[in-house]
N, CA, C and O atoms as a Tinker XYZ file with bonds, in Angstrom:
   520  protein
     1  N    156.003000   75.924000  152.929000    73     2
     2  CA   157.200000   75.961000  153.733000    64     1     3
     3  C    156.844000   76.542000  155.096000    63     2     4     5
     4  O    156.313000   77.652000  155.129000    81     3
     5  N    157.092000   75.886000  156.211000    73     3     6
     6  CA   156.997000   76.394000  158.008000    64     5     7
     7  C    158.697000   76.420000  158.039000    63     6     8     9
     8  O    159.507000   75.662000  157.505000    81     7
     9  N    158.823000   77.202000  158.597000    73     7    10
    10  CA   159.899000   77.811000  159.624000    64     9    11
    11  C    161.419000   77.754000  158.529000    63    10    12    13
    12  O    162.538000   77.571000  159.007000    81    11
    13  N    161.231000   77.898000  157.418000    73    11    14
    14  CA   162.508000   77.503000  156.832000    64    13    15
    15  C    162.790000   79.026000  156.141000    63    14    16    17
    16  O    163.301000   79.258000  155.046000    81    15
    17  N    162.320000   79.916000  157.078000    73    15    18
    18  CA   163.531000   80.962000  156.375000    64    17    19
    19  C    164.803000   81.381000  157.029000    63    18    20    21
    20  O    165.292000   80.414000  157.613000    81    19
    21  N    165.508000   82.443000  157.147000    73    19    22
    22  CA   166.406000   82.883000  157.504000    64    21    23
    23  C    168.001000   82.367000  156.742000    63    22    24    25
    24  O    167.842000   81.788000  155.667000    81    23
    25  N    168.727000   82.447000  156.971000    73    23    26
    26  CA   169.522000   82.393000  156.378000    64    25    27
    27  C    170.425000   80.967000  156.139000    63    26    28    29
    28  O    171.400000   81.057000  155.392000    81    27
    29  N    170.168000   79.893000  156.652000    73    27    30
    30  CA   170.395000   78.489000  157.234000    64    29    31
    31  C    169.306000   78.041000  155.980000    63    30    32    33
    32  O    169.480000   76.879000  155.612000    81    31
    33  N    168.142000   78.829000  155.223000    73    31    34
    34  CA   167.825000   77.815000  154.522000    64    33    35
    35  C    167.633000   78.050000  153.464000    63    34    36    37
    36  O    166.905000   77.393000  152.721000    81    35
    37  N    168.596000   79.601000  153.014000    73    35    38
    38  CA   168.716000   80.391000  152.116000    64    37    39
    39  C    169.147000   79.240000  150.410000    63    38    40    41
    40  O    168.776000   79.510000  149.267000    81    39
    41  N    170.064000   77.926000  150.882000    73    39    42
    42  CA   170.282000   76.843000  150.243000    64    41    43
    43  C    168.719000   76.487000  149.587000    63    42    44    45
    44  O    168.521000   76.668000  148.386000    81    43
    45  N    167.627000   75.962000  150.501000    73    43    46
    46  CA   166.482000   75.955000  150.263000    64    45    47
    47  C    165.887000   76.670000  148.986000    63    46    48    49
    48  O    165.400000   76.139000  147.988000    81    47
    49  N    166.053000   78.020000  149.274000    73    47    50
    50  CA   165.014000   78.467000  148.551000    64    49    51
    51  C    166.068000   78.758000  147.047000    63    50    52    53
    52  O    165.359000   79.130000  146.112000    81    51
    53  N    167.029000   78.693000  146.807000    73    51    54
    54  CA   168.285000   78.361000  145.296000    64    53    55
    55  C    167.275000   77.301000  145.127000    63    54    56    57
    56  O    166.276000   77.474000  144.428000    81    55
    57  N    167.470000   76.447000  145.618000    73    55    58
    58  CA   167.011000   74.782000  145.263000    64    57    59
    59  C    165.977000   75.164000  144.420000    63    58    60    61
    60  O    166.004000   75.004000  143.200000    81    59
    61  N    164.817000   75.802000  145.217000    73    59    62
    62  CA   163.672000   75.384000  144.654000    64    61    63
    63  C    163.404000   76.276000  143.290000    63    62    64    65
    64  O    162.578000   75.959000  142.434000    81    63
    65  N    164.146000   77.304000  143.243000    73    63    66
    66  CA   164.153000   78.836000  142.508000    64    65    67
    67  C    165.204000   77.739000  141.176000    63    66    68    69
    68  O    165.023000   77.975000  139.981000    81    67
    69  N    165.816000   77.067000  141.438000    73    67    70
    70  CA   166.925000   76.233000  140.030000    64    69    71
    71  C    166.005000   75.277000  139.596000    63    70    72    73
    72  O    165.938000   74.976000  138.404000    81    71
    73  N    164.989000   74.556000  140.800000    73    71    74
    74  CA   164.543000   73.890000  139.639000    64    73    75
    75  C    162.802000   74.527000  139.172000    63    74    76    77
    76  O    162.031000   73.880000  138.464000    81    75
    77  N    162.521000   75.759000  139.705000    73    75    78
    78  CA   161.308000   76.225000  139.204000    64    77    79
    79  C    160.170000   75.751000  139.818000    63    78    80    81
    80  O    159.155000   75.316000  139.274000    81    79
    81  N    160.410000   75.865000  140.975000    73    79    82
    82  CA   159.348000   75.751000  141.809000    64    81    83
    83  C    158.742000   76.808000  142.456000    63    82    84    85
    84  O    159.499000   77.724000  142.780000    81    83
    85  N    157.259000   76.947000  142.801000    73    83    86
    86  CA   157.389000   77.911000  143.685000    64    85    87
    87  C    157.540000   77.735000  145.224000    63    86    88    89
    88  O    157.836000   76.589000  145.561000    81    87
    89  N    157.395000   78.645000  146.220000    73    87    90
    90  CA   157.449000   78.593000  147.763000    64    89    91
    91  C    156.570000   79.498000  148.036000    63    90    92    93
    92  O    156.445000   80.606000  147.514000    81    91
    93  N    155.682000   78.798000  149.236000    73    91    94
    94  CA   154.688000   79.750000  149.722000    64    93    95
    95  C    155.224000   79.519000  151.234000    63    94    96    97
    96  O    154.527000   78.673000  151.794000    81    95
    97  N    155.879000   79.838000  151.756000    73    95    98
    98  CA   156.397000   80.655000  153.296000    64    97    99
    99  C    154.712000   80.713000  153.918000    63    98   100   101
   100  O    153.893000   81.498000  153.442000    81    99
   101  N    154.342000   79.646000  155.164000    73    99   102
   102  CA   153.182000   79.665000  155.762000    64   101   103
   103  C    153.051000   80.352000  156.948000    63   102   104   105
   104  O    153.604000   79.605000  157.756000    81   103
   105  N    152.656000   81.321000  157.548000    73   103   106
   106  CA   153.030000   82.031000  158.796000    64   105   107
   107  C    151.421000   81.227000  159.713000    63   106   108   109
   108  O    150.406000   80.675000  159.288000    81   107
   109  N    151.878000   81.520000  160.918000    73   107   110
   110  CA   150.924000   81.630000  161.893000    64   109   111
   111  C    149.509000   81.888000  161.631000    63   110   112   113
   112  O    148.667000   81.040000  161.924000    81   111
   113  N    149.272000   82.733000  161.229000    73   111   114
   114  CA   147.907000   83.819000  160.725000    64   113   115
   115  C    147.552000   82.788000  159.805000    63   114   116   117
   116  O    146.493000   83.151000  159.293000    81   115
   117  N    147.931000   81.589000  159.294000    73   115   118
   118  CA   147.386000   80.751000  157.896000    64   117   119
   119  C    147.439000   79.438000  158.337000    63   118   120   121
   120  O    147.382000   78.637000  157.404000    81   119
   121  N    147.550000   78.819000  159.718000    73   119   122
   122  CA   147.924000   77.811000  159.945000    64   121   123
   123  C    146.347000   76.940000  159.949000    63   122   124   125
   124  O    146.157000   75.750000  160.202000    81   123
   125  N    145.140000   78.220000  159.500000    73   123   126
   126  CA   143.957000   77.196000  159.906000    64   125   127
   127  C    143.413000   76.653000  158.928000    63   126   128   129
   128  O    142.682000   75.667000  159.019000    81   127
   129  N    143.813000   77.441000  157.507000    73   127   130
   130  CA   143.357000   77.040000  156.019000    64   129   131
   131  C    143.881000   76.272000  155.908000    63   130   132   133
   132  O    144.962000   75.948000  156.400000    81   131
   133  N    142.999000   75.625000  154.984000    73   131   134
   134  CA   142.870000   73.855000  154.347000    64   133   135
   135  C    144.427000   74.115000  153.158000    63   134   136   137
   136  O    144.607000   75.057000  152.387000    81   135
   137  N    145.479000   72.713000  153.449000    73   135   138
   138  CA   146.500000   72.478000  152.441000    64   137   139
   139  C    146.113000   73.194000  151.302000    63   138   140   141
   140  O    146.599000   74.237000  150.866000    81   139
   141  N    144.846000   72.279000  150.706000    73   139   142
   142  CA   144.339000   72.860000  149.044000    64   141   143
   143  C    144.715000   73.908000  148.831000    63   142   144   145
   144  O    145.508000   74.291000  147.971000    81   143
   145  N    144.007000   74.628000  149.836000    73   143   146
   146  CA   143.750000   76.742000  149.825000    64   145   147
   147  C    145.325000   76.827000  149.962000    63   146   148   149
   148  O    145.856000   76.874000  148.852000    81   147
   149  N    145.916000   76.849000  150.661000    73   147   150
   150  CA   147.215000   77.290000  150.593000    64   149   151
   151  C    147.815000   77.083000  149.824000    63   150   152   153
   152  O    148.374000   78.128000  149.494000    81   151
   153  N    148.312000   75.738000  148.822000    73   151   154
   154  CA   148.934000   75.614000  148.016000    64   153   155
   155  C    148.040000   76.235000  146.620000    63   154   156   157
   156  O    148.622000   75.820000  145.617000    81   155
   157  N    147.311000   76.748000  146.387000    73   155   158
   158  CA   146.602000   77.321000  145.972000    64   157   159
   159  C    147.058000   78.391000  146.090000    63   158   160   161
   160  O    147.432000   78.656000  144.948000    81   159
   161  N    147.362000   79.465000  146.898000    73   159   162
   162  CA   147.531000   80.590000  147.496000    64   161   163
   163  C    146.154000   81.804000  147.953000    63   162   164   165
   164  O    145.994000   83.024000  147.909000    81   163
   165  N    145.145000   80.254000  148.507000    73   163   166
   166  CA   143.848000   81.159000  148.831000    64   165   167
   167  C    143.868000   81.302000  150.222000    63   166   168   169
   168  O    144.781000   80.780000  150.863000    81   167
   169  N    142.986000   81.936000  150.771000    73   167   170
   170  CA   142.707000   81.579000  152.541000    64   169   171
   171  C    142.967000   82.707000  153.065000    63   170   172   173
   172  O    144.034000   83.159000  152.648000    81   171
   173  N    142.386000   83.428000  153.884000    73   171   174
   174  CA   142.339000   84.581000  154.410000    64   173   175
   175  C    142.946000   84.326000  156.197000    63   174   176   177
   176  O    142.469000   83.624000  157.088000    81   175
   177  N    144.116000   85.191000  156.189000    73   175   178
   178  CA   144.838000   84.694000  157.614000    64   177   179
   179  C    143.825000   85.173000  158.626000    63   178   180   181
   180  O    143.185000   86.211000  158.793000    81   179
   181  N    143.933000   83.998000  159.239000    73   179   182
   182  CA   143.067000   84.500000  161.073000    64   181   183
   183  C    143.519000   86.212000  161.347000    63   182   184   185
   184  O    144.318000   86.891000  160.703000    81   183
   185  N    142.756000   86.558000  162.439000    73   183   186
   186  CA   142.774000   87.457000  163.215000    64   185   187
   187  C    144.107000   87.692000  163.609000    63   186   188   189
   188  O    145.033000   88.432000  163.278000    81   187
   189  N    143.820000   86.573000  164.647000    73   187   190
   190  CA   145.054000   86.219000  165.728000    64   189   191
   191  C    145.753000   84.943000  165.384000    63   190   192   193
   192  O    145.169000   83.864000  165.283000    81   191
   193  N    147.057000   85.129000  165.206000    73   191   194
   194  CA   148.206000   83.903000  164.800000    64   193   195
   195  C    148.180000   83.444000  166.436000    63   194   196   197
   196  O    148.019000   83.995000  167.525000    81   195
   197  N    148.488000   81.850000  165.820000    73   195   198
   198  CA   149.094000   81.115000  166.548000    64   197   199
   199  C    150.086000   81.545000  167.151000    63   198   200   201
   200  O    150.506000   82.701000  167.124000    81   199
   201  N    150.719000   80.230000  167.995000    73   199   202
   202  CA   152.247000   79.653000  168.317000    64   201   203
   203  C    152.743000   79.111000  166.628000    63   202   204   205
   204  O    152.074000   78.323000  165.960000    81   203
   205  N    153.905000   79.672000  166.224000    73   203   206
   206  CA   154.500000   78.704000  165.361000    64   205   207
   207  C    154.712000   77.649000  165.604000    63   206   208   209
   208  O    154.861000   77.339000  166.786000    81   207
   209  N    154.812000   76.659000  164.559000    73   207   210
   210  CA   155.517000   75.310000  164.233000    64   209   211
   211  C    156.634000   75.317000  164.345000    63   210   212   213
   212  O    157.449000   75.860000  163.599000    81   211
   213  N    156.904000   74.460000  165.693000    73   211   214
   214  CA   158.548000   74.615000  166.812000    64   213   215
   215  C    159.735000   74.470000  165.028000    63   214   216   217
   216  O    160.439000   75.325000  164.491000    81   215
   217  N    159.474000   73.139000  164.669000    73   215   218
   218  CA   160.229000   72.790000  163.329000    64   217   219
   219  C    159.944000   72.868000  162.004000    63   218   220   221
   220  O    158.764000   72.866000  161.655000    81   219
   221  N    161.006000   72.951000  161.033000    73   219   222
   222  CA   160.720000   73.293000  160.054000    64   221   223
   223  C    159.265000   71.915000  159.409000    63   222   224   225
   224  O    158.690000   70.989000  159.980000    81   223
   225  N    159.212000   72.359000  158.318000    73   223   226
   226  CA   157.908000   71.712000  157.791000    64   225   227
   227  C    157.630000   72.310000  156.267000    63   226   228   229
   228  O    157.344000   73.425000  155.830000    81   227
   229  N    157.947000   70.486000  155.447000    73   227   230
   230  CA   157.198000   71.166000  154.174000    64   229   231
   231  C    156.164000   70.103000  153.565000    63   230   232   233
   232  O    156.038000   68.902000  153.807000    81   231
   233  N    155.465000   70.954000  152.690000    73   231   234
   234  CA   154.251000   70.055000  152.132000    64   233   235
   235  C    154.416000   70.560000  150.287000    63   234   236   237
   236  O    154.235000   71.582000  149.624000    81   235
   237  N    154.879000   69.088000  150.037000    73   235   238
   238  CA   155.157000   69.488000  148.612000    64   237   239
   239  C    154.006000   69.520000  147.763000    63   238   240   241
   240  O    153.324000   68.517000  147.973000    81   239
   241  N    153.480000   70.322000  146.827000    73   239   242
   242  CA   152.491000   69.929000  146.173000    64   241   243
   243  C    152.660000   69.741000  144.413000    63   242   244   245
   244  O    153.371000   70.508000  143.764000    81   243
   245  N    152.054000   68.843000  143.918000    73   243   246
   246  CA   151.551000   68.994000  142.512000    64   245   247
   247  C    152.861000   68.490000  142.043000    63   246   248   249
   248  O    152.972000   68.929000  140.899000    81   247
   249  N    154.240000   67.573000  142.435000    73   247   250
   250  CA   154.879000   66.913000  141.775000    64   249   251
   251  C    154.801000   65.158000  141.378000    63   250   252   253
   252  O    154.296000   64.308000  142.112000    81   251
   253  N    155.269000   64.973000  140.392000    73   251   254
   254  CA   155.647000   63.771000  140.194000    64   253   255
   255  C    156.552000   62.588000  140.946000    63   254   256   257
   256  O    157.471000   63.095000  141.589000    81   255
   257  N    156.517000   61.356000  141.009000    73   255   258
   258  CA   157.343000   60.743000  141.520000    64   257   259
   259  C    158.915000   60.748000  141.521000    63   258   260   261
   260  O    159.663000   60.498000  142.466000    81   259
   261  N    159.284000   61.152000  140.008000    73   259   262
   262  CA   160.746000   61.451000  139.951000    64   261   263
   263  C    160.651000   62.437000  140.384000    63   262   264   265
   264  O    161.096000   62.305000  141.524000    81   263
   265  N    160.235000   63.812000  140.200000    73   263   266
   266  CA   161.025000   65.099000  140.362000    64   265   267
   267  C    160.946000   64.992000  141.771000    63   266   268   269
   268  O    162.019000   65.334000  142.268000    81   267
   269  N    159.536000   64.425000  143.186000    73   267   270
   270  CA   159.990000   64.576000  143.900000    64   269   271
   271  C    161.253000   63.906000  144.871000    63   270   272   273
   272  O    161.694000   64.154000  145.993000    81   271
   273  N    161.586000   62.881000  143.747000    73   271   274
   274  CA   162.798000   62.315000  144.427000    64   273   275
   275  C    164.182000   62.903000  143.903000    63   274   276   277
   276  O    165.264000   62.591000  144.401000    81   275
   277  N    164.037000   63.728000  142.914000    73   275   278
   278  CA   165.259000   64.822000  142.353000    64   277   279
   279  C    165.148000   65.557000  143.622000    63   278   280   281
   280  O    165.957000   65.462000  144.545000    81   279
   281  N    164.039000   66.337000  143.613000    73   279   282
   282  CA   164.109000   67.260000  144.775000    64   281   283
   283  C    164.503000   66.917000  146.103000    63   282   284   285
   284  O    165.231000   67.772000  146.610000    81   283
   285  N    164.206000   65.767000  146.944000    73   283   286
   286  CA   164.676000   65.187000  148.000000    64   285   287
   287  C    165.993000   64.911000  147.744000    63   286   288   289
   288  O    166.761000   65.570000  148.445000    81   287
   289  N    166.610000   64.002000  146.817000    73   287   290
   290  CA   168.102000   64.138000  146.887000    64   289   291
   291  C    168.939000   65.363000  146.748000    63   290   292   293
   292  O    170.025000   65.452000  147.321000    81   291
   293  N    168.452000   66.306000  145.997000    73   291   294
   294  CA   169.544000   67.832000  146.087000    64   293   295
   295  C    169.336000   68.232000  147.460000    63   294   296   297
   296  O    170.345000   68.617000  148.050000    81   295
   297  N    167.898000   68.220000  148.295000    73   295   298
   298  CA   167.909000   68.751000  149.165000    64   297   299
   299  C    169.156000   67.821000  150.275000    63   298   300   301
   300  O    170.173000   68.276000  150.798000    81   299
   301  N    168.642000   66.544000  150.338000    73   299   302
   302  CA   169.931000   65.777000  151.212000    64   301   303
   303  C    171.262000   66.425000  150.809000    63   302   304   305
   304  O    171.459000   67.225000  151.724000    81   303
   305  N    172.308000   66.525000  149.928000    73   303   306
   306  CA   172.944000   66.766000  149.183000    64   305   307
   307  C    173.847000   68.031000  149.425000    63   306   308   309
   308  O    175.064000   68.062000  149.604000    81   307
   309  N    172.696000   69.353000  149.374000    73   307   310
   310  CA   173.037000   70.481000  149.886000    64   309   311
   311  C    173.280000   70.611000  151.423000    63   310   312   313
   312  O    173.774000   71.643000  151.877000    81   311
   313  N    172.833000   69.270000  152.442000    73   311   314
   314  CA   173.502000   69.441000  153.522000    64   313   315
   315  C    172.879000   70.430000  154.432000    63   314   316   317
   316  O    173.543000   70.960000  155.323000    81   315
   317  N    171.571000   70.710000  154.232000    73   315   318
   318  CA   170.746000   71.842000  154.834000    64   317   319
   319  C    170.713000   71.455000  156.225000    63   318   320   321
   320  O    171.203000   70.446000  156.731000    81   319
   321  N    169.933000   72.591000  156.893000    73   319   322
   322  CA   169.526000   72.131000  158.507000    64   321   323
   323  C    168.489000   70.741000  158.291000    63   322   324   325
   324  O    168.193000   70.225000  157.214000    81   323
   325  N    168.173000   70.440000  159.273000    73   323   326
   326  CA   167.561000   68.813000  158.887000    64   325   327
   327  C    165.970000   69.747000  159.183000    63   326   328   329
   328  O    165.646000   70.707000  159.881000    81   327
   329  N    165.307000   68.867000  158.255000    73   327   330
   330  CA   163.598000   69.405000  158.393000    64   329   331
   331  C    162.730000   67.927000  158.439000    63   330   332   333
   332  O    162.586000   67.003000  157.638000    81   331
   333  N    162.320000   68.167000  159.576000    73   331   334
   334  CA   162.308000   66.825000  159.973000    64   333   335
   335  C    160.732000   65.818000  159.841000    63   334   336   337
   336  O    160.370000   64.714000  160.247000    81   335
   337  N    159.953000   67.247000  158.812000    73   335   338
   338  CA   158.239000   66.718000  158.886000    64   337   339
   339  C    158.337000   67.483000  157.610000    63   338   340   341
   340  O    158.658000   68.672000  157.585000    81   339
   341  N    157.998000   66.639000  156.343000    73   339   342
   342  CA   157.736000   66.644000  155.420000    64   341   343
   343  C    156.459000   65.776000  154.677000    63   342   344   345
   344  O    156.219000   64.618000  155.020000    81   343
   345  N    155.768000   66.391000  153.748000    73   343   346
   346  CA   154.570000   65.739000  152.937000    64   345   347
   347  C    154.160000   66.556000  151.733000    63   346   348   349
   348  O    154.222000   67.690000  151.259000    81   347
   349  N    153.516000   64.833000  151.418000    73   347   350
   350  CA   152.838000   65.326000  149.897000    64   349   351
   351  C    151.543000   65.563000  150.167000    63   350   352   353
   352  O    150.913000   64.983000  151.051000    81   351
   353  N    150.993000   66.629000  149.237000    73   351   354
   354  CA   149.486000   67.230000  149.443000    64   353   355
   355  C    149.069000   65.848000  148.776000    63   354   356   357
   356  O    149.513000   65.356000  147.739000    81   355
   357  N    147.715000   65.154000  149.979000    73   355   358
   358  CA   147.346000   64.177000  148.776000    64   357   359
   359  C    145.626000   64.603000  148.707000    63   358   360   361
   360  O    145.163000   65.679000  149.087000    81   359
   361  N    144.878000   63.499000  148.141000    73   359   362
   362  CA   143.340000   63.707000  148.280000    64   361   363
   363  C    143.254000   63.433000  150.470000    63   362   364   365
   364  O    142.665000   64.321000  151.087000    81   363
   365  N    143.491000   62.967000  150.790000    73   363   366
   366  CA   143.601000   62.562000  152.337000    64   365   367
   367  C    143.471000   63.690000  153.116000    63   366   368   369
   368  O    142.567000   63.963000  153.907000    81   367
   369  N    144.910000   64.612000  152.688000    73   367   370
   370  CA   145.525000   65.301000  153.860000    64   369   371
   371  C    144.852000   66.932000  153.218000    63   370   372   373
   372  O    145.001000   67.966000  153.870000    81   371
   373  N    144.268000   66.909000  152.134000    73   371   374
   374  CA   144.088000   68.499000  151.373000    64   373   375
   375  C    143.142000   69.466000  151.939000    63   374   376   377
   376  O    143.182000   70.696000  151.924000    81   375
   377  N    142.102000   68.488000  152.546000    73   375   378
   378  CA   141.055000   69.325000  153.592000    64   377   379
   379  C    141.555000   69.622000  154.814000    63   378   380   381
   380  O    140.975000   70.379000  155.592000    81   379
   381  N    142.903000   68.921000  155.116000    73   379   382
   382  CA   143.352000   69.303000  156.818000    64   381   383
   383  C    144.140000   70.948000  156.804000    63   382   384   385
   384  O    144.429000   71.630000  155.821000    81   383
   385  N    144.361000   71.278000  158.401000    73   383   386
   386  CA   144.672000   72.528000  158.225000    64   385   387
   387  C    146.202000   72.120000  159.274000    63   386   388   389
   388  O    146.195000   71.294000  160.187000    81   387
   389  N    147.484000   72.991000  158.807000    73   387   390
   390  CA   148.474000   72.984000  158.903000    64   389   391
   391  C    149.102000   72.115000  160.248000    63   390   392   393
   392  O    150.043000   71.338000  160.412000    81   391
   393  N    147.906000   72.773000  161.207000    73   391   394
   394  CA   148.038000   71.667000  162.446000    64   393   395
   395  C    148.292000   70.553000  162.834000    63   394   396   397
   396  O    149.143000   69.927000  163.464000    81   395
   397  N    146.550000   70.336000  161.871000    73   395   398
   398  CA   145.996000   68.471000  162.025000    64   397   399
   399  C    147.312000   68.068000  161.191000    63   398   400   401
   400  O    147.909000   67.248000  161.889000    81   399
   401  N    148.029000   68.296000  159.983000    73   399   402
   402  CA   148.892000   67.852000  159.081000    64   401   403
   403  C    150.416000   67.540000  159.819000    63   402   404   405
   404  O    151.140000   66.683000  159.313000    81   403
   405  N    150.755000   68.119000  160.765000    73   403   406
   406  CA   151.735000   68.336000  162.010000    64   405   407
   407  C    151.643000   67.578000  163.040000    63   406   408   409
   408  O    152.704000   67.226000  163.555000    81   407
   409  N    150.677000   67.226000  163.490000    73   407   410
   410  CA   149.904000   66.104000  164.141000    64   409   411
   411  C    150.433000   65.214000  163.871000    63   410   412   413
   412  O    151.288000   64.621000  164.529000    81   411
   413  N    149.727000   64.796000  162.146000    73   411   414
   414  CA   149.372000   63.681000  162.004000    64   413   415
   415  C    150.969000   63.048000  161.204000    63   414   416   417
   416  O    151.153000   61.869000  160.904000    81   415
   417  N    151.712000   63.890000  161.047000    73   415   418
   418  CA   153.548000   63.688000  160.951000    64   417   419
   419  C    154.155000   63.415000  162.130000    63   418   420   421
   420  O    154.963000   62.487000  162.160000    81   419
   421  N    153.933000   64.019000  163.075000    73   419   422
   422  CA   154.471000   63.473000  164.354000    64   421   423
   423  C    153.930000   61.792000  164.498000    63   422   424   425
   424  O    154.511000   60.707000  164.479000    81   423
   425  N    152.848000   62.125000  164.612000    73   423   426
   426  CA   152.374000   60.612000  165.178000    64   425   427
   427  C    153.213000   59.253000  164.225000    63   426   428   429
   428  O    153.714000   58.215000  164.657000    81   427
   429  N    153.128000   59.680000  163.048000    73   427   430
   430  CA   153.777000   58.728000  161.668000    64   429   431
   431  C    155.327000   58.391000  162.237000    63   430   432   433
   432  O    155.740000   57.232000  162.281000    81   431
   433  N    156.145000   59.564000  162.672000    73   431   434
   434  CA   157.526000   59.544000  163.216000    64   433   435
   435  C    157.273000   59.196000  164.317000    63   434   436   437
   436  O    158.003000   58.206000  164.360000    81   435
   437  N    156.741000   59.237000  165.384000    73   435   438
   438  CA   156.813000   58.026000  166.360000    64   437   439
   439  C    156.290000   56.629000  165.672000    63   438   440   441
   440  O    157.187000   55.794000  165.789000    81   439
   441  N    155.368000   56.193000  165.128000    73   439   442
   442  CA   155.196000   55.057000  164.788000    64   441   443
   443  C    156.695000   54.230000  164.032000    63   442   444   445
   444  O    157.201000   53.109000  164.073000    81   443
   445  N    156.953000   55.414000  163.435000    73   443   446
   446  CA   158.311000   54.859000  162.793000    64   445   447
   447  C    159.745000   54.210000  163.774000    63   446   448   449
   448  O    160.329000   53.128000  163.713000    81   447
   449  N    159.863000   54.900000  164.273000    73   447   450
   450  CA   160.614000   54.712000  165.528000    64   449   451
   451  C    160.745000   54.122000  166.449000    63   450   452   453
   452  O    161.816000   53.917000  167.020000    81   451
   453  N    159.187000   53.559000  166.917000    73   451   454
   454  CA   159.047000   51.850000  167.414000    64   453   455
   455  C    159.175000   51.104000  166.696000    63   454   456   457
   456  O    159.823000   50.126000  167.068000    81   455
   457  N    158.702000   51.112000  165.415000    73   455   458
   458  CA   159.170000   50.229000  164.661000    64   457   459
   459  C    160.697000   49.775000  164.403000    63   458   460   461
   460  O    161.237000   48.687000  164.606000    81   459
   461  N    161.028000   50.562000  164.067000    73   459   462
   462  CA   162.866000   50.564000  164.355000    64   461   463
   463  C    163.200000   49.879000  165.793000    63   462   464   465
   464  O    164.002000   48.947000  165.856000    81   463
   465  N    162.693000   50.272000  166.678000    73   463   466
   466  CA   162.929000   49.956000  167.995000    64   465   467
   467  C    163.331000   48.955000  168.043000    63   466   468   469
   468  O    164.438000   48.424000  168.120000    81   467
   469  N    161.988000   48.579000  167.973000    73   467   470
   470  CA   161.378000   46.720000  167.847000    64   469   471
   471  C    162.190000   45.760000  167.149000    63   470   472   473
   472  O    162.920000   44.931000  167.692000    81   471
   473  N    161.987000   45.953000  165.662000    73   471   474
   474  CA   163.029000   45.355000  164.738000    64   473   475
   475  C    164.732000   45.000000  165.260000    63   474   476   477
   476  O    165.394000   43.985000  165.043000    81   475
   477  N    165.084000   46.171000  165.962000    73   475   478
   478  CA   166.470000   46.239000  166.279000    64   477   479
   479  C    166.443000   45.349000  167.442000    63   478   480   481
   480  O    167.394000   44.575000  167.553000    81   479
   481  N    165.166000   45.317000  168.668000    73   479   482
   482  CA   165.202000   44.933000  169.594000    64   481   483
   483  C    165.238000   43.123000  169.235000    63   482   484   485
   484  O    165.784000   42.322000  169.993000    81   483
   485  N    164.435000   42.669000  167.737000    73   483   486
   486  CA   164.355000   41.418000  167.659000    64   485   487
   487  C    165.256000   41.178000  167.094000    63   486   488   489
   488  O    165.582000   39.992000  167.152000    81   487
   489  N    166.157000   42.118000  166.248000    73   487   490
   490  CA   167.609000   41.704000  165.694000    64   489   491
   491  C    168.491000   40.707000  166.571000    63   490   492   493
   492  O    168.848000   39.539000  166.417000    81   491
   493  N    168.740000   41.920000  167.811000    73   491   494
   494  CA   169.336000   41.774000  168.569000    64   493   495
   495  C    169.197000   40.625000  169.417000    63   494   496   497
   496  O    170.255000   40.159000  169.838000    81   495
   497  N    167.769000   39.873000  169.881000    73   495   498
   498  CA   167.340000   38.368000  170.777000    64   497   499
   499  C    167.855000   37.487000  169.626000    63   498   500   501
   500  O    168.800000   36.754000  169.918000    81   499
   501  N    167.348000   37.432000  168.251000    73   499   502
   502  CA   168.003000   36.721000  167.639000    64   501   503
   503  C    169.072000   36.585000  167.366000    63   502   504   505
   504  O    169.154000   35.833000  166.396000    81   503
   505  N    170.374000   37.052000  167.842000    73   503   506
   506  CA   171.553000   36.996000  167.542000    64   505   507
   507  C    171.920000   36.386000  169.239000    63   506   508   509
   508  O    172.607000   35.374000  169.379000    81   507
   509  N    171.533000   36.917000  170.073000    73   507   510
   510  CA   171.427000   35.579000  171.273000    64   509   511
   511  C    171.115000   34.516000  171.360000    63   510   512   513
   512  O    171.479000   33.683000  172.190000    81   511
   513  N    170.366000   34.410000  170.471000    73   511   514
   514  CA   169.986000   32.998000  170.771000    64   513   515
   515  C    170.816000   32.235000  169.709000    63   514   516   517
   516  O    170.930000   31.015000  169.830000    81   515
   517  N    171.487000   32.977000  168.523000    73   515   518
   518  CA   172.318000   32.037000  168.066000    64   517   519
   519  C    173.707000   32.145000  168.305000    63   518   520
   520  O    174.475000   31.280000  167.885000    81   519
């Protein structure tokens, strides 16, 4: 979990505490250890912390296909603040460190978003032209 404490995501952490999950809250000082290590709960925090992660951010690990779609719908559901960069720990992303993983979510959400663009943009010529 990045940036999802305080009291706005107090919903959050019920959620995860009802259905028996745990939460590891990632600070600054840990943003350079590898996913694995963290979800793990290994990794020795830097010296010196970062800048936080402007938005929230989670990286689910070690579930199944249903539960993580149980879990995504209660979370929609409960109506939380919106968290807008989410992932699954996979073999891919487990050696990256909190950063590169932030990165490489942004870049995915812009790709997404031209895509939408586009689509809407060819919706739309095709309905001119008929």
């Amino acid at each position: 979990m990045y940036n999802c404490s305080g009291p706005e995501f107090s919903k959050l952490r019920q959620i995860f505490a009802m259905l028996r999950m745990r939460m590891r809250p990632v600070t600054p000082d840990r943003y350079h250890v590898a996913l694995e290590e963290l979800a793990r709960g290994k990794g020795e925090p830097a010296a010196e912390a970062g800048e936080p992660i402007p938005e929230a951010m989670l990286v689910f690990c070690g579930l199944n296909g249903p539960l993580l779609r149980q879990v995504l719908e209660v979370i929609r559901l409960a109506k939380l603040p919106p968290i807008p960069l989410k992932a699954i720990l996979t073999t891919d992303n487990m050696t990256w460190d909190s950063l590169k993983l932030r990165e490489e979510l942004l870049k995915e959400r812009e790709a997404i978003i031209a895509q939408q663009t586009q689509n809407q943009e060819t919706l739309d010529q095709n309905q001119e032209e008929n």
